[in-house]
GUNULO-509859 format. One record per atom (N, C-alpha, C): chain; atom name; residue in one letter; x, y, z; residue number from 1. Coordinates in steps of 0.2 Angstrom, whole numbers, plus 5000, padded with zeros to 4 digits. Example, Ala and Ser with C-alpha at 12.3 -4.5 7.8 and 13.67 -1.06 7.14 Angstrom:
<atom mol="A" atom="N" type="A" px="5066" py="4972" pz="5039" seq="1"/>
<atom mol="A" atom="CA" type="A" px="5062" py="4978" pz="5039" seq="1"/>
<atom mol="A" atom="C" type="A" px="5066" py="4984" pz="5039" seq="1"/>
<atom mol="A" atom="N" type="S" px="5064" py="4989" pz="5035" seq="2"/>
<atom mol="A" atom="CA" type="S" px="5068" py="4995" pz="5036" seq="2"/>
<atom mol="A" atom="C" type="S" px="5064" py="5000" pz="5039" seq="2"/>
% end
This chain:
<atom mol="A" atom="N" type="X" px="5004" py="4994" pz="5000" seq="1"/>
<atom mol="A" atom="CA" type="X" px="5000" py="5000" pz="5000" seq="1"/>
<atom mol="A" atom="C" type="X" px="5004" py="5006" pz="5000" seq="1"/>
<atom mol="A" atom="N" type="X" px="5003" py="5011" pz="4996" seq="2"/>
<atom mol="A" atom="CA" type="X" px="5007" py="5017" pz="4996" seq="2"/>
<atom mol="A" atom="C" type="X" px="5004" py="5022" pz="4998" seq="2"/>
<atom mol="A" atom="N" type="X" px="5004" py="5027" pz="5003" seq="3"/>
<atom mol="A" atom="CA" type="X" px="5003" py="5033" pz="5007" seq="3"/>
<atom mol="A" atom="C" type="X" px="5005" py="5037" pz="5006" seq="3"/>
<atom mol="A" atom="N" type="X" px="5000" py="5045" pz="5008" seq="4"/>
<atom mol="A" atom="CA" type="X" px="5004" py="5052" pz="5007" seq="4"/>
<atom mol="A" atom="C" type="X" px="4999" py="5054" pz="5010" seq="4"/>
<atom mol="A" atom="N" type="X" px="5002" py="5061" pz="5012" seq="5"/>
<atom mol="A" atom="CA" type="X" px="4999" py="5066" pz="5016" seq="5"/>
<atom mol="A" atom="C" type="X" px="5000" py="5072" pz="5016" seq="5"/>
<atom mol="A" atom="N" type="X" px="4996" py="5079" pz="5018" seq="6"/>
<atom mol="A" atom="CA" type="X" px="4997" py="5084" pz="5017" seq="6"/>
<atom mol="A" atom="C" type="X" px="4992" py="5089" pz="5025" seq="6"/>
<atom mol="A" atom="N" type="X" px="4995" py="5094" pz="5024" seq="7"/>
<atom mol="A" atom="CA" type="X" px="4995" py="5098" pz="5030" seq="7"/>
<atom mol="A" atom="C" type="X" px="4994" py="5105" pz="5027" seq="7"/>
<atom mol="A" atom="N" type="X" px="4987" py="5108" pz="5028" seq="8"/>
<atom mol="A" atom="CA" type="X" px="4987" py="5116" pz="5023" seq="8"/>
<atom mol="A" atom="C" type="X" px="4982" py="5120" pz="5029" seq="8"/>
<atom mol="A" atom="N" type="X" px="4989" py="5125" pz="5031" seq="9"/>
<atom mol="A" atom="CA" type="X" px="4985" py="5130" pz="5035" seq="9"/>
<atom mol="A" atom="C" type="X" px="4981" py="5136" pz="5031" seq="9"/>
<atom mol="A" atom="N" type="X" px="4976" py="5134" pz="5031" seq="10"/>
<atom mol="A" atom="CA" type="X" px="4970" py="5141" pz="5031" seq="10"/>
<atom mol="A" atom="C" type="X" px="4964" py="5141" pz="5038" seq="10"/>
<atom mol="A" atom="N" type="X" px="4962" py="5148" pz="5036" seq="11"/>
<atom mol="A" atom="CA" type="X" px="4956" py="5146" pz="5041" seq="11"/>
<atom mol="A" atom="C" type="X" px="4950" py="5145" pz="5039" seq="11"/>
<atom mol="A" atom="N" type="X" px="4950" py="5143" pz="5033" seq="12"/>
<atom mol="A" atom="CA" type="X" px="4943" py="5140" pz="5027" seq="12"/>
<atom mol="A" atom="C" type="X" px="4944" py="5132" pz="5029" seq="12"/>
<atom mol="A" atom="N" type="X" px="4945" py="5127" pz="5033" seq="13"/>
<atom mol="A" atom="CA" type="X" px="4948" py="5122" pz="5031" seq="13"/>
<atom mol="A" atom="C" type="X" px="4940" py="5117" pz="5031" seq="13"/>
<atom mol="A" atom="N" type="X" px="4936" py="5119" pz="5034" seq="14"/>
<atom mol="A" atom="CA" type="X" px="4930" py="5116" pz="5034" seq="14"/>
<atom mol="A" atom="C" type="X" px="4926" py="5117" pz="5027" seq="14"/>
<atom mol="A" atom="N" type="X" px="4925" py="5123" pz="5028" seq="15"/>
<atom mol="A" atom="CA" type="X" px="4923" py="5126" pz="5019" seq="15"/>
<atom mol="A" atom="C" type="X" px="4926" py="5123" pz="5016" seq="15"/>
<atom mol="A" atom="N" type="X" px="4933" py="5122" pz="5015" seq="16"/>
<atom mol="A" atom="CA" type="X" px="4935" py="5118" pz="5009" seq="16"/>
<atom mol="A" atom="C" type="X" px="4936" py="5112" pz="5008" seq="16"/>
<atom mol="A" atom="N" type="X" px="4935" py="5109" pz="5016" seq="17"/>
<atom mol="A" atom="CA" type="X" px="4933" py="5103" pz="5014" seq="17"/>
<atom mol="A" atom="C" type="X" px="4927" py="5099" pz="5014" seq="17"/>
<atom mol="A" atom="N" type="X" px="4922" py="5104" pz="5014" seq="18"/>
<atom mol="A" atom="CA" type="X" px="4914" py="5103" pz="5012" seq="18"/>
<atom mol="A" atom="C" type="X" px="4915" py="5105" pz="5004" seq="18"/>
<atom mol="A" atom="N" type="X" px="4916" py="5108" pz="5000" seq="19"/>
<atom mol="A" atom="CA" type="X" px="4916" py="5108" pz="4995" seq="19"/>
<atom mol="A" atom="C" type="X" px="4920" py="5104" pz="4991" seq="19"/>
<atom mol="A" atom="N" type="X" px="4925" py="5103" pz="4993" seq="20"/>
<atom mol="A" atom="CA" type="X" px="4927" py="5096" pz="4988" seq="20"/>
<atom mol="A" atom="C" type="X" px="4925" py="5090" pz="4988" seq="20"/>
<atom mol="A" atom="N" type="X" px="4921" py="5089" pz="4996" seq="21"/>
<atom mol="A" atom="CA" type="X" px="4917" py="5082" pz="4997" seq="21"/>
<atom mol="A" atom="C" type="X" px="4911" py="5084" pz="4990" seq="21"/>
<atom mol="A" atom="N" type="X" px="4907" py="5092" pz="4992" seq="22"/>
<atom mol="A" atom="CA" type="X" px="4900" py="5091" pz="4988" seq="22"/>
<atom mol="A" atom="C" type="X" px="4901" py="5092" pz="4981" seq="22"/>
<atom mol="A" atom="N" type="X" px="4909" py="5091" pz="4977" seq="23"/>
<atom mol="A" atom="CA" type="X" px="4910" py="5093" pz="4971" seq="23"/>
<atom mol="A" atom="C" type="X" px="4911" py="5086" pz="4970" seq="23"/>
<atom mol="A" atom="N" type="X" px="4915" py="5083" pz="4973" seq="24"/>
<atom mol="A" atom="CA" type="X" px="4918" py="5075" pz="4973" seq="24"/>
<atom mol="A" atom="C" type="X" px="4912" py="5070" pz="4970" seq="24"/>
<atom mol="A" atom="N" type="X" px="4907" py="5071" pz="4976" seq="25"/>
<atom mol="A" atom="CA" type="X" px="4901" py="5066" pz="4976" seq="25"/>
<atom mol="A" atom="C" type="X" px="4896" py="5066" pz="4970" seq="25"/>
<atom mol="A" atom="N" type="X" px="4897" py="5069" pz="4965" seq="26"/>
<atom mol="A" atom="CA" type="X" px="4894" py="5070" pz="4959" seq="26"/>
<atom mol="A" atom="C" type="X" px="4896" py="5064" pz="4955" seq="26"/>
<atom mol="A" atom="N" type="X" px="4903" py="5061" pz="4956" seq="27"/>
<atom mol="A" atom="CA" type="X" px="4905" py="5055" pz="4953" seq="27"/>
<atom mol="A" atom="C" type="X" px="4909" py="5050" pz="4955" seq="27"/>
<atom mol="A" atom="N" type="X" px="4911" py="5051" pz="4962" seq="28"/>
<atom mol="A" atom="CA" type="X" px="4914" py="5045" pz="4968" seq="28"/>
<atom mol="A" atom="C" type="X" px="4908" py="5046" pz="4973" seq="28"/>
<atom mol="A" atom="N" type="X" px="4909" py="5042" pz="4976" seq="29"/>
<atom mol="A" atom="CA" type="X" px="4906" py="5040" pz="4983" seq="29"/>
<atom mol="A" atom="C" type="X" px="4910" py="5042" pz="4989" seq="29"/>
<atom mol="A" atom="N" type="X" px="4906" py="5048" pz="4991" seq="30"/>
<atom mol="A" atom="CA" type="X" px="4909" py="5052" pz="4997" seq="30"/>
<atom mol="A" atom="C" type="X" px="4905" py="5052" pz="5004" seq="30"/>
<atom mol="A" atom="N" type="X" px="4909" py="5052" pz="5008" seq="31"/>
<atom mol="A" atom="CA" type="X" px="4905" py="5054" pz="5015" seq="31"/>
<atom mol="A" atom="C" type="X" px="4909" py="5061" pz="5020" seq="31"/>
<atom mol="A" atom="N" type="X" px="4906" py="5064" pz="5020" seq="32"/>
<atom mol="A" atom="CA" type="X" px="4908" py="5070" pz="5025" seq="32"/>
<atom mol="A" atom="C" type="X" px="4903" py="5073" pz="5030" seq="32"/>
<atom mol="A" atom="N" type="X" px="4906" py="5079" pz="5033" seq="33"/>
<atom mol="A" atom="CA" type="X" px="4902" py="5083" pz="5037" seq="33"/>
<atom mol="A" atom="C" type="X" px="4907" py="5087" pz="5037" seq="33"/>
<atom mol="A" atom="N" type="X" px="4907" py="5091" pz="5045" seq="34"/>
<atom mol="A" atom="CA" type="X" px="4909" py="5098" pz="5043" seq="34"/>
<atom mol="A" atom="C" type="X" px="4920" py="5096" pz="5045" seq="34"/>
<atom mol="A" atom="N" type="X" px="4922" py="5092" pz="5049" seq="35"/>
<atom mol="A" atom="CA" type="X" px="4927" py="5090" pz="5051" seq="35"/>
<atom mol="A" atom="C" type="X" px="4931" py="5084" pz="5048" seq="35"/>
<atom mol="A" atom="N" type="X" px="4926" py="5078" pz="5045" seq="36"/>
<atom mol="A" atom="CA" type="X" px="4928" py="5076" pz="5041" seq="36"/>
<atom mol="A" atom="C" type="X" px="4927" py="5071" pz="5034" seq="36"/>
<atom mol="A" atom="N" type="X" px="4929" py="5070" pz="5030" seq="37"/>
<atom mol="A" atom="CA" type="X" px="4928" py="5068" pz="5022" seq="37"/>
<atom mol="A" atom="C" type="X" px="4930" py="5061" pz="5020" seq="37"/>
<atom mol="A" atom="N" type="X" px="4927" py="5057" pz="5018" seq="38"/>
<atom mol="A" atom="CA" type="X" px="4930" py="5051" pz="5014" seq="38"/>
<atom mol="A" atom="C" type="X" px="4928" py="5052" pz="5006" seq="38"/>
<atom mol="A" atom="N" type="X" px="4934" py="5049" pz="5003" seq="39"/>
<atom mol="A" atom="CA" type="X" px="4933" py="5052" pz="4996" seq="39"/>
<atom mol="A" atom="C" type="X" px="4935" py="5045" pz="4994" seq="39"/>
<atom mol="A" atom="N" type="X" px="4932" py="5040" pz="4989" seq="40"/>
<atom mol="A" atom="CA" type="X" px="4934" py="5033" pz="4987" seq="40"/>
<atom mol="A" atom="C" type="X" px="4935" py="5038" pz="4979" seq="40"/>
<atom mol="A" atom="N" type="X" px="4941" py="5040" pz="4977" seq="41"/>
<atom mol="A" atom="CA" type="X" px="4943" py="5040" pz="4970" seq="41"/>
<atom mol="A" atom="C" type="X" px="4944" py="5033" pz="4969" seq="41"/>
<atom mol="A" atom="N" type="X" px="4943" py="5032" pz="4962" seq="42"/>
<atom mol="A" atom="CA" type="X" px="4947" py="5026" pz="4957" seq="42"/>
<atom mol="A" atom="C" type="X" px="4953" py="5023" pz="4959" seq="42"/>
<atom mol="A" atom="N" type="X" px="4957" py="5027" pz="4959" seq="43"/>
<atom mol="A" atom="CA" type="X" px="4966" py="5026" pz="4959" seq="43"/>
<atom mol="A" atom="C" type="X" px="4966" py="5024" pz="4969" seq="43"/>
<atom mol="A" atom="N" type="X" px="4961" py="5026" pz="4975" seq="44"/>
<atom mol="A" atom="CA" type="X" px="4962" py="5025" pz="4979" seq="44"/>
<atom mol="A" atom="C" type="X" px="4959" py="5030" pz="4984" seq="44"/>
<atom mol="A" atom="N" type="X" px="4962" py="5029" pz="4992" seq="45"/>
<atom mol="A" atom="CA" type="X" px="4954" py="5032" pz="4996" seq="45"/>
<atom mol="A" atom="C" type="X" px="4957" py="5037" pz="5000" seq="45"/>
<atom mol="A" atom="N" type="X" px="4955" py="5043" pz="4999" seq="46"/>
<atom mol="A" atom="CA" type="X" px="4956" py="5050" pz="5001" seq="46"/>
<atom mol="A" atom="C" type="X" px="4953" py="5053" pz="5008" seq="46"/>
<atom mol="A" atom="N" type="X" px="4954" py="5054" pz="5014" seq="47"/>
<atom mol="A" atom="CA" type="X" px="4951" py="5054" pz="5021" seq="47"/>
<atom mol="A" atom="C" type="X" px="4954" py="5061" pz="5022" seq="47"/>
<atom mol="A" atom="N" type="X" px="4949" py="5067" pz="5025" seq="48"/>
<atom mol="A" atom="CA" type="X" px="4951" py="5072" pz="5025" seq="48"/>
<atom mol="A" atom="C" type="X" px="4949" py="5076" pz="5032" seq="48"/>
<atom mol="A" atom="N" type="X" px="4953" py="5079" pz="5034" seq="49"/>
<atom mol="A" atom="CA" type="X" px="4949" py="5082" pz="5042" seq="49"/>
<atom mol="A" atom="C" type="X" px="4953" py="5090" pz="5042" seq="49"/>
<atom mol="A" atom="N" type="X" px="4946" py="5093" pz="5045" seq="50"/>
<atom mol="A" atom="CA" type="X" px="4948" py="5100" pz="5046" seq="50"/>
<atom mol="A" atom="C" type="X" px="4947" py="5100" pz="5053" seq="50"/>
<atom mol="A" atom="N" type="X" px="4952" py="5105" pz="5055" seq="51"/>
<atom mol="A" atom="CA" type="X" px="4952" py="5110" pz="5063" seq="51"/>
<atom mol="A" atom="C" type="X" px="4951" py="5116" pz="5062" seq="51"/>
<atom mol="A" atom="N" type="X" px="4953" py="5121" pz="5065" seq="52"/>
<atom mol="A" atom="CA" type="X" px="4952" py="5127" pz="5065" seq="52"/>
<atom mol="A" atom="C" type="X" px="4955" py="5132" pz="5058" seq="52"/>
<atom mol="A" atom="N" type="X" px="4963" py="5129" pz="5057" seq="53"/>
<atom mol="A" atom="CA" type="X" px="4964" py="5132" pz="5055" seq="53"/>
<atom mol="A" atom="C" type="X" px="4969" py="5125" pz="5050" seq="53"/>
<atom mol="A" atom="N" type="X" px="4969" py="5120" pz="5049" seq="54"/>
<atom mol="A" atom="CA" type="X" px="4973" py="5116" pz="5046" seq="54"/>
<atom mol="A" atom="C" type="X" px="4966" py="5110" pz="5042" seq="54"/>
<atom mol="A" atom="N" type="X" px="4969" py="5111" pz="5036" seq="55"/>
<atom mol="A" atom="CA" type="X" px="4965" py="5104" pz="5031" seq="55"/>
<atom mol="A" atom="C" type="X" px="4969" py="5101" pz="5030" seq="55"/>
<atom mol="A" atom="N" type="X" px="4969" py="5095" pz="5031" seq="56"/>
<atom mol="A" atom="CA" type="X" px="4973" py="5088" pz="5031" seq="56"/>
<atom mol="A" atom="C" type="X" px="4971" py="5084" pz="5027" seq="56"/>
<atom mol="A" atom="N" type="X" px="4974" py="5079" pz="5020" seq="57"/>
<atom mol="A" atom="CA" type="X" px="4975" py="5075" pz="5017" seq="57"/>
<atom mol="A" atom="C" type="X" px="4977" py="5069" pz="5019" seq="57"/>
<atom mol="A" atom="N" type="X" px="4975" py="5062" pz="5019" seq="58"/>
<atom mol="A" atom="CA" type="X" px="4977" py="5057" pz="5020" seq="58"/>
<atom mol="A" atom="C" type="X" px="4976" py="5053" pz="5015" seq="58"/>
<atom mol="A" atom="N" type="X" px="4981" py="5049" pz="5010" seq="59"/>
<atom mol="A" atom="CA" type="X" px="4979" py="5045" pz="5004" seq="59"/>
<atom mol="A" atom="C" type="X" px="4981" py="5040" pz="5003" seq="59"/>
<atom mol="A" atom="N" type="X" px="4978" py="5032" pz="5003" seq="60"/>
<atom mol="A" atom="CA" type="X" px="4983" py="5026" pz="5003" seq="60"/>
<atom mol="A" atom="C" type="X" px="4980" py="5023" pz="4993" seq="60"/>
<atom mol="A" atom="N" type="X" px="4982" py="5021" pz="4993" seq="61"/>
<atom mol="A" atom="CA" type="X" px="4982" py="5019" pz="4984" seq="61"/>
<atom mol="A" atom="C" type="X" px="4987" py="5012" pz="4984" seq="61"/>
<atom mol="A" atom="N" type="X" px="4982" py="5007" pz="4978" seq="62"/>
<atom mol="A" atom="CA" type="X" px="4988" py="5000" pz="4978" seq="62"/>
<atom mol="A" atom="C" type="X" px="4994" py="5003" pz="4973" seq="62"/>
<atom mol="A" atom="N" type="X" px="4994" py="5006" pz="4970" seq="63"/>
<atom mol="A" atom="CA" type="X" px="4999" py="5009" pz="4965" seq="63"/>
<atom mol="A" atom="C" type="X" px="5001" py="5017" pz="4966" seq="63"/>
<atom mol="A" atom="N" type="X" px="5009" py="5018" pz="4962" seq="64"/>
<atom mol="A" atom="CA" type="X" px="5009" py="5024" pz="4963" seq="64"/>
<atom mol="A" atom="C" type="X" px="5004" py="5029" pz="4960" seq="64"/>
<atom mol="A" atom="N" type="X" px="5002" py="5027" pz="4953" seq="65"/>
<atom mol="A" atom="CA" type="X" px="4997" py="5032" pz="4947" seq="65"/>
<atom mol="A" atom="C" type="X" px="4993" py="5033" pz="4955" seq="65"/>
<atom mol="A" atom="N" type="X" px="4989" py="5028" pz="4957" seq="66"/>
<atom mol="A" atom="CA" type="X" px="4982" py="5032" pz="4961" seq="66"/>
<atom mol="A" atom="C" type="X" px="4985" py="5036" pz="4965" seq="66"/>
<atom mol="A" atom="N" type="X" px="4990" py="5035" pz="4968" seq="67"/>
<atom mol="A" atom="CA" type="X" px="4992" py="5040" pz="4975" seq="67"/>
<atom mol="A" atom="C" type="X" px="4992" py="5049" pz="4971" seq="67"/>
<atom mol="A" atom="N" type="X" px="4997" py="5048" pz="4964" seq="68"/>
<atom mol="A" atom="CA" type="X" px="4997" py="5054" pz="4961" seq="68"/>
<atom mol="A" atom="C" type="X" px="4992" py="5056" pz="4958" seq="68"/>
<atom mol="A" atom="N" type="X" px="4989" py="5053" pz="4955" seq="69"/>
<atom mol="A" atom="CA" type="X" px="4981" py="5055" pz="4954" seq="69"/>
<atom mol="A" atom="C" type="X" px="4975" py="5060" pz="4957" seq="69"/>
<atom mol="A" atom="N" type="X" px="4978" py="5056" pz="4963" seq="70"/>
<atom mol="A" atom="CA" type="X" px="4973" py="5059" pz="4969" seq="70"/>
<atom mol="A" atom="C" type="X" px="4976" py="5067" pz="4969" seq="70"/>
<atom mol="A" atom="N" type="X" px="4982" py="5066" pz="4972" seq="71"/>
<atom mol="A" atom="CA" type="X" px="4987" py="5073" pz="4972" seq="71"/>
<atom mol="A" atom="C" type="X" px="4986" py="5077" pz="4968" seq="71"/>
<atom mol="A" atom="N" type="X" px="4985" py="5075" pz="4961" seq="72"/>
<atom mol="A" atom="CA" type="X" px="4983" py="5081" pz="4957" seq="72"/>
<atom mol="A" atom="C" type="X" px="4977" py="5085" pz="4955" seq="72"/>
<atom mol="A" atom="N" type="X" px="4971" py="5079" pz="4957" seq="73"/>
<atom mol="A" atom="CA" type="X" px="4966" py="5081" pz="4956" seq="73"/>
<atom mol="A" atom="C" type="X" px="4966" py="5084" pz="4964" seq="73"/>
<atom mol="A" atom="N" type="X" px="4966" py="5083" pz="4970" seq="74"/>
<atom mol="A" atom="CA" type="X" px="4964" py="5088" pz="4976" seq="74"/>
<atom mol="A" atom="C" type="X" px="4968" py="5093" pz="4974" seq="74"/>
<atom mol="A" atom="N" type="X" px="4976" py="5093" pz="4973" seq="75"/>
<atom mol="A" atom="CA" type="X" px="4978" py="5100" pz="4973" seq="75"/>
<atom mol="A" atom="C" type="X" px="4974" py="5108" pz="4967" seq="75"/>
<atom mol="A" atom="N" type="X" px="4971" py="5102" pz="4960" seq="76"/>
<atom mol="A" atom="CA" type="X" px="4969" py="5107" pz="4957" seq="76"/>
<atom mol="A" atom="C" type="X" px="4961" py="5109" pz="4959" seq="76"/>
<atom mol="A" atom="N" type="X" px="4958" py="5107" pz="4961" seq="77"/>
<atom mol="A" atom="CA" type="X" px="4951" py="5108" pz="4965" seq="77"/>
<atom mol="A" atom="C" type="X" px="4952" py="5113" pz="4969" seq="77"/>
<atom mol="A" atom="N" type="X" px="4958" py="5112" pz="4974" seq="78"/>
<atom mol="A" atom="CA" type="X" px="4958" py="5117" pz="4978" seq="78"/>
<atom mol="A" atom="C" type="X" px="4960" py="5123" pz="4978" seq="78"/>
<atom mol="A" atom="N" type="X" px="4964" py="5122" pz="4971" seq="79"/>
<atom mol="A" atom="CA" type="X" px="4965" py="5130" pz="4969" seq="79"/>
<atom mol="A" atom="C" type="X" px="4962" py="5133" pz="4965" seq="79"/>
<atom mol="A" atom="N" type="X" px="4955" py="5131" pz="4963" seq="80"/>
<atom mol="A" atom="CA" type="X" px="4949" py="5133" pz="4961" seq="80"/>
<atom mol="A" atom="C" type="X" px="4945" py="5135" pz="4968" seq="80"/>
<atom mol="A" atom="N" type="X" px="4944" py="5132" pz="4972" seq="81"/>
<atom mol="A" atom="CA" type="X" px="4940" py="5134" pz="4979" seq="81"/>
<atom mol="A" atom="C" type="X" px="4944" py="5139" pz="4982" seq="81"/>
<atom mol="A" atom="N" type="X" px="4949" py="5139" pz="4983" seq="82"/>
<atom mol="A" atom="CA" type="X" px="4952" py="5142" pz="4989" seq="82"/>
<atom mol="A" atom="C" type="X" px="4958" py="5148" pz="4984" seq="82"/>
<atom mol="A" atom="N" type="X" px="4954" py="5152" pz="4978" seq="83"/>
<atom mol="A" atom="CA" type="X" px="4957" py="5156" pz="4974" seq="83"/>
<atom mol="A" atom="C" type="X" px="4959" py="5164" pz="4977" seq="83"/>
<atom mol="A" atom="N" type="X" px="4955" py="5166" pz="4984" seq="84"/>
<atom mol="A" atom="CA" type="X" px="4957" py="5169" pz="4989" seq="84"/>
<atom mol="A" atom="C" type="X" px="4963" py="5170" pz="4990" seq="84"/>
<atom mol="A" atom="N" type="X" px="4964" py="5163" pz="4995" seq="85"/>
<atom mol="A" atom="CA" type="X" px="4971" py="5162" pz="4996" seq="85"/>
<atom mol="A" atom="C" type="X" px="4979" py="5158" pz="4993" seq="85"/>
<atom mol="A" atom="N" type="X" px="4982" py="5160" pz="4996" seq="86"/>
<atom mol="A" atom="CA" type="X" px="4990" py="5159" pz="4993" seq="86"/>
<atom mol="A" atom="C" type="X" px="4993" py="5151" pz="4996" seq="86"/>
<atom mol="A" atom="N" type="X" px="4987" py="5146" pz="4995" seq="87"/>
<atom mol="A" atom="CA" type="X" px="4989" py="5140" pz="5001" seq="87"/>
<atom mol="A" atom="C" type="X" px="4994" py="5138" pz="4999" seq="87"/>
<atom mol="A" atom="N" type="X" px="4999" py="5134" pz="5005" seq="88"/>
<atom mol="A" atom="CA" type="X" px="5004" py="5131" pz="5003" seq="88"/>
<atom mol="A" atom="C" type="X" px="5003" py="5123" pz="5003" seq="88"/>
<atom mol="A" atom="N" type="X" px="5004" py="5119" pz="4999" seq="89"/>
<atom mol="A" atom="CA" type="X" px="5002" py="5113" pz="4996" seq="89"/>
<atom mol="A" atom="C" type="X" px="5009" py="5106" pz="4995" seq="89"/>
<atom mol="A" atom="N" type="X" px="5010" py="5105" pz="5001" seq="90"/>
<atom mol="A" atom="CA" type="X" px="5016" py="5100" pz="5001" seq="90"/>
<atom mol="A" atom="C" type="X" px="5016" py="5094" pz="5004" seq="90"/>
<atom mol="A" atom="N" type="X" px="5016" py="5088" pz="4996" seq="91"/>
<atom mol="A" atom="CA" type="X" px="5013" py="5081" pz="4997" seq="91"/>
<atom mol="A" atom="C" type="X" px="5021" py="5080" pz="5004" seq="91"/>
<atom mol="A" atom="N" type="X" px="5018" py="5075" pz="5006" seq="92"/>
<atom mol="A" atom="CA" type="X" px="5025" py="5071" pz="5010" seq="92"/>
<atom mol="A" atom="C" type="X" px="5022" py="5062" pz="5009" seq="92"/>
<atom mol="A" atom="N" type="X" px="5028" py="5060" pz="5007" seq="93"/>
<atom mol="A" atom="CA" type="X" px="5025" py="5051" pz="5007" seq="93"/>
<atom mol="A" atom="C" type="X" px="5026" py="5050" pz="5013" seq="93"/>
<atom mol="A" atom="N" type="X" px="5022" py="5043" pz="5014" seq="94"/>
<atom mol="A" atom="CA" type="X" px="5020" py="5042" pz="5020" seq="94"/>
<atom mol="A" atom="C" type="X" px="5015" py="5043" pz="5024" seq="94"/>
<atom mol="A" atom="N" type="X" px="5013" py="5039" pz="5030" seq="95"/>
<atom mol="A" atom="CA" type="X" px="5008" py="5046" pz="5035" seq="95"/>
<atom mol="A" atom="C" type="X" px="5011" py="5047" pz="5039" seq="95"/>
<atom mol="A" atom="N" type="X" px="5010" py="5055" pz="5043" seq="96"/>
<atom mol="A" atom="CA" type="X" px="5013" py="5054" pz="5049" seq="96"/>
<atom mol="A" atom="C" type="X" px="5014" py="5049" pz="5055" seq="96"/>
<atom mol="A" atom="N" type="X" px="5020" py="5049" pz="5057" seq="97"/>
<atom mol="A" atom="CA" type="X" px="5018" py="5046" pz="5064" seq="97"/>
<atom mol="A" atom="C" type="X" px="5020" py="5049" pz="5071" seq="97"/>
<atom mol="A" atom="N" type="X" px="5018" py="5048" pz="5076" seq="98"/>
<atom mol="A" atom="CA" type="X" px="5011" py="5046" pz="5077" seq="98"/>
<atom mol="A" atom="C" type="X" px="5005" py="5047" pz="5072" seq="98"/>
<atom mol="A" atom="N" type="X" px="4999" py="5046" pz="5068" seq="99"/>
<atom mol="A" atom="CA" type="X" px="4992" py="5048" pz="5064" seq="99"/>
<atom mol="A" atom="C" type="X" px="4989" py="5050" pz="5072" seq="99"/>
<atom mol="A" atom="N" type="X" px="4987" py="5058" pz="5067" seq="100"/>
<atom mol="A" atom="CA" type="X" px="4982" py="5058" pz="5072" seq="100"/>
<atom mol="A" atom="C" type="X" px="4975" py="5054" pz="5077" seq="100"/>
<atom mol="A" atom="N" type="X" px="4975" py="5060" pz="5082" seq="101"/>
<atom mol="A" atom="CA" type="X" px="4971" py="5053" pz="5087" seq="101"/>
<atom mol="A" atom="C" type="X" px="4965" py="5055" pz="5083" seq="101"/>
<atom mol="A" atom="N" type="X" px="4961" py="5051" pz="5079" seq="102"/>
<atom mol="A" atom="CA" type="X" px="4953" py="5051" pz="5078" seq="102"/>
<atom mol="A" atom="C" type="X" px="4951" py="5043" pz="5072" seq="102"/>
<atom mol="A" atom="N" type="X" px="4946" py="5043" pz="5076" seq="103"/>
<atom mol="A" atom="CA" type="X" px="4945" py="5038" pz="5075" seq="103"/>
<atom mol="A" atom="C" type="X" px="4942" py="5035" pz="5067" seq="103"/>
<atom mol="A" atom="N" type="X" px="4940" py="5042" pz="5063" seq="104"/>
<atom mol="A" atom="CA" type="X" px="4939" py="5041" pz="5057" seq="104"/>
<atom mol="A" atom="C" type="X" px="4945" py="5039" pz="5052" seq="104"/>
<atom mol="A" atom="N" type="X" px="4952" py="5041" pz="5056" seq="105"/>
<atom mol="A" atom="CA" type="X" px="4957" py="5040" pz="5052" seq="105"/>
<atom mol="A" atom="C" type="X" px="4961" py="5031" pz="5051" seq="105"/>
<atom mol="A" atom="N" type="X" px="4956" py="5028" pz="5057" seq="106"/>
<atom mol="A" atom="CA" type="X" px="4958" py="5020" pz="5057" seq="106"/>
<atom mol="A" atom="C" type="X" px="4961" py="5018" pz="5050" seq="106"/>
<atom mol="A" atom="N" type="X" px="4956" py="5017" pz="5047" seq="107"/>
<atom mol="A" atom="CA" type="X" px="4957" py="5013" pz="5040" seq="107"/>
<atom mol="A" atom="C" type="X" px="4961" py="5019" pz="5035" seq="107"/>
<atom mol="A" atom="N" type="X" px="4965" py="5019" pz="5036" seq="108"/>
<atom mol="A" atom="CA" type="X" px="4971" py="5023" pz="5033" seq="108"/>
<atom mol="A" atom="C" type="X" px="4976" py="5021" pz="5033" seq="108"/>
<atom mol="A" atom="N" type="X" px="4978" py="5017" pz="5039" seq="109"/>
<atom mol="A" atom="CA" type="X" px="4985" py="5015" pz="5042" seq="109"/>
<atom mol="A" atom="C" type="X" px="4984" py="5007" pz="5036" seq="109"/>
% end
């Protein structure tokens, strides 16, 4: 399984991760609310959580295509949503560790 993750301070983090959920689910199968989002892309499954002031990306794919896949489609949607701001957008392979403590992030690891 291959992994990546990502870390992006705004203080829209719920806004835009309620908009990528209600744009996503027009052709995958999404679940969200206001803190967090499961995204089943093709190439692999995308889990997203907002806090105040940080949106977080967790991605695992059986290949590398899906892992990048993913990466490119979330990074261009969200510089369409969040065209306001100047976000900075920086994959890291891997997930962290410690993964944060929440219990929707289980099936990630």
């Amino acid at each position: 399984m291959i992994h990546c993750h990502t870390n992006i301070e705004t203080i829209n983090a719920s806004k835009y991760l309620q908009q990528l959920c209600k744009h996503f689910r027009h052709k995958v199968t999404v679940q969200y609310d206001a803190t967090f989002g499961r995204v089943e892309f093709p190439g692999g499954l995308c889990l997203m959580t907002a806090n105040q002031n940080v949106l977080s990306f967790y991605c695992k794919a059986q290949k590398p295509e899906g892992v990048g896949m993913m990466q490119s489609v979330l990074d261009q949607h969200l510089v369409k949503f969040a065209w306001r701001e100047d976000l900075n957008v920086t994959w890291q392979d891997g997930l962290p560790d410690p993964l944060p403590v929440n219990p929707n992030l289980e099936e990630i690891g």
